[in-house]
C-alpha angles and dihedrals in degrees: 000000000000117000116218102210124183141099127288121287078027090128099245096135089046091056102031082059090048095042096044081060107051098049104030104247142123132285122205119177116183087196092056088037078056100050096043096044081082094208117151087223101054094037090047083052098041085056096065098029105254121154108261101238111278087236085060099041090043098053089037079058099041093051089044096052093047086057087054096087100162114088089226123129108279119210110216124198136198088002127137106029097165138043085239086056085046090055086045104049086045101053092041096047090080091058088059099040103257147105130192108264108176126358112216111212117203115203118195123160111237097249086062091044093051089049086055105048106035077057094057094075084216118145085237099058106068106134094255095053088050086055092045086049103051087043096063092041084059093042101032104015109046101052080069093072094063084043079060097038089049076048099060089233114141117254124202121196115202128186103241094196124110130022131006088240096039089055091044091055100053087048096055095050091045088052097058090041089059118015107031092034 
């Protein structure tokens, strides 16, 4: 499994999705698993940019793993956003035959983010809710990275900046440095 890490707006939908492609694997987003779970709850907190609970998120991702049959590589995005997620994802892998192999890291500066996301039209993306929201990946979501490196696990950090092929293209090379080597 290869963990997609970066703020939101970051582009780590967009090239998941690029990268599942290309190399025939899975994709798994906790933010699309959210907005098509179709739950009042979770789509009243994802309007004004609160974390969905970690119970929730943690069942949403579980279900969705047990669906996943093929032993392929699986991208997930937006998962985990908290060094309790991170335990959590680590101790419930083995149960579904997996392990984390690689984490990607996206690093876009927030001028870049807030031009993003204020261009999605999503309810979600009003200019306060993307501050809430890079607030608490600073506050909630960073302090995962050190919970990985303490890990052992490989971490690639890739420029996000620039086209959507340019940015494709680092994160496939850094994918196979770090993760297929």
């Amino acid at each position: 499994m290869i963990l997609f890490f970066g703020p939101p707006g970051s582009g780590k939908s967009v090239q998941g999705q690029l990268l599942v492609a290309r190399n025939g694997w899975s994709w798994l987003s906790t933010g699309q698993l959210f907005r098509d779970s179709g739950d009042p709850e979770v789509q009243a907190r994802l309007a004004t940019g609160e974390l969905i609970s970690d119970d929730m998120t943690n069942k949403l991702l579980d279900d969705a793993l047990a669906t996943v049959k093929d032993k392929a590589n699986i991208v997930l995005d937006g998962y985990p956003r908290n060094p309790a997620q991170a335990k959590w994802l680590t101790g419930h892998l083995p149960k579904h035959g997996r392990e984390i192999v690689a984490v990607v890291v996206f690093e876009v500066s927030p001028e870049e983010l807030v031009k993003r996301l204020s261009g999605r039209g999503r309810a979600e993306d009003s200019v306060e809710v993307i501050e809430r929201r890079l607030k608490i990946y600073e506050q909630q979501t960073q302090p995962v990275l050190e919970y990985y490196k303490q890990q052992n696990v490989p971490i690639c950090t890739v420029d996000g900046h620039g086209s959507v092929g340019a940015v494709h293209d680092r994160i496939q090379a850094a994918v196979e440095a770090c993760a297929l080597a």
